[in-house]
N, C-alpha and C positions, 0 to 999 in steps of 0.2 A: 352376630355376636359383637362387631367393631361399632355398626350402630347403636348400639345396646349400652355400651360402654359409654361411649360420645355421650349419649343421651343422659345417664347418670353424672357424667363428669359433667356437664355443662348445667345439670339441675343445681349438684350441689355448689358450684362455680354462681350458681346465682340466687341459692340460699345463704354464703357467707356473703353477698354482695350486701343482701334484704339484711343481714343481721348486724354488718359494718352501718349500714344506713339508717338502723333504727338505733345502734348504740351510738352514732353521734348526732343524730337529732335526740335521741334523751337526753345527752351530753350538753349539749348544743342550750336547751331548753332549763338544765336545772345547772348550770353555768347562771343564763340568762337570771333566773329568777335568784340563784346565791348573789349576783351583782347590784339586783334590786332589791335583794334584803340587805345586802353591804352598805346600801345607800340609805337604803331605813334607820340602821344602825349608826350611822353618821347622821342623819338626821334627827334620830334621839339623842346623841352625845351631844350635838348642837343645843337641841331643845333642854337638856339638863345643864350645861355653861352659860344659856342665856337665863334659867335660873336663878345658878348660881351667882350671876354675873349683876343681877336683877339686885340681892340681898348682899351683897358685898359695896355694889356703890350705892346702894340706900346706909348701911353702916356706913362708909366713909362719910355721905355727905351728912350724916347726922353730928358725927366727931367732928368735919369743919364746921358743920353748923354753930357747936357748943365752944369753939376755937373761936367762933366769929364774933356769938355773944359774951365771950368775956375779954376779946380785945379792941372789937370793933375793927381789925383791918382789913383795909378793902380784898386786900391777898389773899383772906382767909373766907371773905366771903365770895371771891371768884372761886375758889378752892370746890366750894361747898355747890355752886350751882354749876359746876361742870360735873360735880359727881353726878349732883339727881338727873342731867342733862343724860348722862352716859347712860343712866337708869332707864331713861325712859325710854332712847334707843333698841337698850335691852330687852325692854319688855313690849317694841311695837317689833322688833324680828320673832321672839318666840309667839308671838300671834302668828305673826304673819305664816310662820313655822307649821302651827298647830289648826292653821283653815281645813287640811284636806287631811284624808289616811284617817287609821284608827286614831289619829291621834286629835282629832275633831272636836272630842271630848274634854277635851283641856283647855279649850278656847276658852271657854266659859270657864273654866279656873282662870286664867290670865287675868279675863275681863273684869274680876270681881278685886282681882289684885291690882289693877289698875284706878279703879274705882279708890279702894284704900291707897293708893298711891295721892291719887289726884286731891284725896281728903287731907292727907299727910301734907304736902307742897301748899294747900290752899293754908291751912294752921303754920307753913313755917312763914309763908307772907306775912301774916298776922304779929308772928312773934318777932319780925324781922323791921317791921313797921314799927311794933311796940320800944322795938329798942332804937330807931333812931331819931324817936319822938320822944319820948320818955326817960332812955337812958339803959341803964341794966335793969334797974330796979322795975320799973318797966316790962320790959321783955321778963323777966324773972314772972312777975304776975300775968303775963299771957301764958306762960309754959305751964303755969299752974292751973289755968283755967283750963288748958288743951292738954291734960295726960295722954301721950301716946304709948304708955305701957300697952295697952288693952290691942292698939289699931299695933303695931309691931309685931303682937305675939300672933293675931289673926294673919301678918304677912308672913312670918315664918310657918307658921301651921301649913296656908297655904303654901310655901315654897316646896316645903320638905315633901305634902301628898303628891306637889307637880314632879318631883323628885323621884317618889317612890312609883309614880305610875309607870313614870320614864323607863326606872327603871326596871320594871315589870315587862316592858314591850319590849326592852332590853333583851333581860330574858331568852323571853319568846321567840323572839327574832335571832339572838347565838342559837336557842334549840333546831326553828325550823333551817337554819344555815349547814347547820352540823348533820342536820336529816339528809339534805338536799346532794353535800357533799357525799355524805354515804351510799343515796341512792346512785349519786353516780361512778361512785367507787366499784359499788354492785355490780352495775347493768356494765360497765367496760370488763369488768373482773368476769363477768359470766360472758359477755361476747366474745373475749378473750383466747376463753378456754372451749367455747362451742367452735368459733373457728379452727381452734386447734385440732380438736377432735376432727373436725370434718379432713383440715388437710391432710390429717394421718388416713382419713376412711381412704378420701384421694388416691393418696400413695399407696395405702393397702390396695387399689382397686387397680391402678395404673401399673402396679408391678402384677400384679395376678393375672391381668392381659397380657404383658410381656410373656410372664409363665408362660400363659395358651396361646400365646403366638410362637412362643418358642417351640413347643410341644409338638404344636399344629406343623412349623418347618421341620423338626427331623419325623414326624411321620410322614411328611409327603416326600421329603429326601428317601425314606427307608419307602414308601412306595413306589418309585420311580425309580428305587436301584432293584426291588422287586420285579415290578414290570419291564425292565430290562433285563433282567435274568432271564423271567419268564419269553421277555420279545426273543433273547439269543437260543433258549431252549426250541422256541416254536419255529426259529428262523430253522434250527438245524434238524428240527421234523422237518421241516416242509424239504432244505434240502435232500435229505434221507428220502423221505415220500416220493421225490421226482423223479432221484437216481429209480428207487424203483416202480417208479412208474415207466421210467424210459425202458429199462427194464422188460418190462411186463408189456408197455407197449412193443419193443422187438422182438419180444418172445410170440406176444398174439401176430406181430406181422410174419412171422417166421411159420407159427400155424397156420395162419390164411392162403401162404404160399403153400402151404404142406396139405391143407383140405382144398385148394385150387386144384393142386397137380392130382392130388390124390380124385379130385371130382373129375379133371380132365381123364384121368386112366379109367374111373369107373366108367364115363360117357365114352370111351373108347370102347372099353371091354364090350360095355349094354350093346352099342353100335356094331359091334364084332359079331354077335350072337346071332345065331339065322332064325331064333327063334322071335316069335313077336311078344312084343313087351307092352304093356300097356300102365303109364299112372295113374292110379284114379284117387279123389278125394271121400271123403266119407262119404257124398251124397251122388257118389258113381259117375263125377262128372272125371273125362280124362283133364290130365293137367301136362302129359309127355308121354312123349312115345319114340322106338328107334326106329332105326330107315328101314327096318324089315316088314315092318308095317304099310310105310310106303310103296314099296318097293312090292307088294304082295296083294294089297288093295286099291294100290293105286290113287288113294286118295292125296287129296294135299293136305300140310300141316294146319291150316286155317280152318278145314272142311273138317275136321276129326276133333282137333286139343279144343275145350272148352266145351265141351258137348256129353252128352250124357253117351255110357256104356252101350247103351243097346244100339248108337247110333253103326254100328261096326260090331256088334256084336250079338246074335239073337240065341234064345236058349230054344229047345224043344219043351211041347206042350206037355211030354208025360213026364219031365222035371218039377213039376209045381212051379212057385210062383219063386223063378229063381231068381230075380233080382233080390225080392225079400230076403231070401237066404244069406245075400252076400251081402246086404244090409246087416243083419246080424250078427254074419261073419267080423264084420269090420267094426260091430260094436262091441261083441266081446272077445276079440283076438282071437279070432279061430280061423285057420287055415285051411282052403278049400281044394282040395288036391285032384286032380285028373276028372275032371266033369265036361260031358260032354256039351257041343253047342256047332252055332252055324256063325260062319264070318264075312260077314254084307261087305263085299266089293265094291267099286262103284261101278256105277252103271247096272247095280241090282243082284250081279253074279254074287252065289251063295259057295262059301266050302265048309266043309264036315271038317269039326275039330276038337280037340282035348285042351282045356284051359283048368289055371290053379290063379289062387287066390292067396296070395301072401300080405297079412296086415303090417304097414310099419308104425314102429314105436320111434317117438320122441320121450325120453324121462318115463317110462310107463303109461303111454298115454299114446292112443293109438289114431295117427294122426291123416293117416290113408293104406294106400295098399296097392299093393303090384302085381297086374293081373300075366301068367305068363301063357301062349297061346302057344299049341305045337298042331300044326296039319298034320289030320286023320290021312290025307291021300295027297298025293303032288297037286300042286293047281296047273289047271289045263292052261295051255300059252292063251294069253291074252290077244 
């Protein structure tokens, strides 16, 4: 989950990064291009003052010109060729102006207005000649031969369309300015407000973690004062549990003393008994026996325990097959009471005897059997 978050927090940490970086290279870009229309726009107010600049000292130097021809002073005719001087100035920047840009197209107006310039200047030579050769009257009849009504109104025509185109590209140029500012108005106005959003997503995101991490501590607090409860509950079984196991172990060492003594009293009593006793297993082998057995066959304990019944003890022929019988006997708990038999000494001597058959149970489950023997007659001294 902490990766998960990181992960989110760090994409959109570099989606507002992408979106500051494209809102200021848009910025950046329609800046750049508002400064180069700024410049255009200074360049067409140019181009419209060298115009204007253009038919103002063509007017002036026409007024000294008419100043000159009716007083002849020299004053009045520097007067006049500083105008068309400044004129001409005028009209070699608004070329110069109008070589490159949309505005290319107006070179060739300039140049036709220069032409009518240079026509104009060539006839005031003429009439300037006329009069200081001649006189006024003179000059008077060149200005009449040279009517500049006609070339005047052609330079005004042209001035006013160089005028109007200007200010056409004018225009164009405030419109795409006022575009350019918008778009960028836009695109920060909408960056703005997407980084806004995101940093509330953020915030929304970053507190909601806190949430599940706060959540996540009081349930692991509330599971480890569980599992603490439950460790003090199981510590106090186990102590409970050991008490009585110790218990239960005293109690079983206290029976094992109590089936000890109680097995030593029974091997005493069995021992006591003059009668012979015999263990035997389900498959008639002996497993124990008391010292009367000993003591009366003469055998030793090695010679006899682990050994099959008949080994010490044989039945008569007209009994059937009496091992079988006490096979039986000892598989279905049936007890074989006063049967007679022969009891193999060592050394081959035989005695006449009376034996029974007692099966023992473990849990219902009949696990051997105790065979008990009593001499038919004394046995003779050995």
């Amino acid at each position: 989950m902490k990766d998960n978050i990181e992960t989110r927090v760090i994409g959109l940490f570099l989606l507002m990064v992408g979106i500051l970086i494209y809102v200021a290279v848009s910025s950046i870009n329609n800046i750049t291009r508002s400064i180069a229309t700024s410049d255009w726009v200074n360049h067409t107010h140019d181009v419209i003052l060298q115009a204007d600049a253009i038919m103002s000292c063509l007017h002036a130097g026409d007024s000294d010109l008419r100043t000159y021809l009716m007083t002849g002073d020299r004053r009045d005719q520097a007067a006049y060729r500083s105008a068309y001087a400044d004129m001409l100035e005028h009209l070699a920047e608004a070329k110069a102006l109008t070589r490159s840009g949309e505005e290319i197209i107006l070179n060739g107006e300039f140049g036709q207005m220069e032409a009518l310039i240079k026509d104009r200047i060539d006839a005031t030579r003429a009439i300037v000649q006329a009069r200081e050769q001649k006189g006024l009257d003179g000059a008077r009849a060149e200005m009449l031969a040279h009517p500049d009504i006609e070339e005047m109104g052609k330079l005004e025509r042209l001035a006013a369309t160089l005028i109007r185109q200007e200010k056409g590209f004018l225009r164009k140029r405030d419109q795409e300015a006022r575009e350019q500012a918008l778009s960028t108005k836009s695109i920060v106005h909408l960056g703005l407000i997407v980084n806004f959003m995101l940093l509330v997503f953020i915030s929304w995101l970053l507190r909601d973690d806190l949430a599940a991490r706060r959540r996540a501590a009081q349930a692991l607090e509330d599971a480890n004062a569980q599992l603490e409860l439950k460790v003090q509950e199981r510590t106090a079984e186990l102590v409970a549990s050991n008490t009585n196991l110790k218990k239960e172990n005293l109690e079983k060492k206290w029976s094992n003393q109590a089936l000890d003594h109680q097995l030593r009293y029974s091997q005493l009593i069995i021992n006591s008994i003059d009668e012979l006793i015999f263990v035997i297993s389900k498959a008639l082998n002996i497993s124990r026996i008391n010292p009367a057995v000993l003591r009366t066959t003469n055998w030793e304990p090695t010679e006899i325990i682990a050994h099959g019944l008949d080994r010490v003890i044989q039945f008569p022929a007209g009994e059937g097959d009496a091992a079988a019988a006490m096979t039986q006997s000892l598989r279905e708990g049936r007890e074989i009471q006063n049967r007679p038999g022969q009891l193999v000494c060592k050394g081959g001597r035989t005695i006449a005897i009376r034996f029974s058959l007692i099966p023992l149970h473990d849990q219902d489950k009949v696990v051997g059997g105790v065979v008990t023997v009593r001499l038919a007659q004394a046995p003779p001294p050995a």
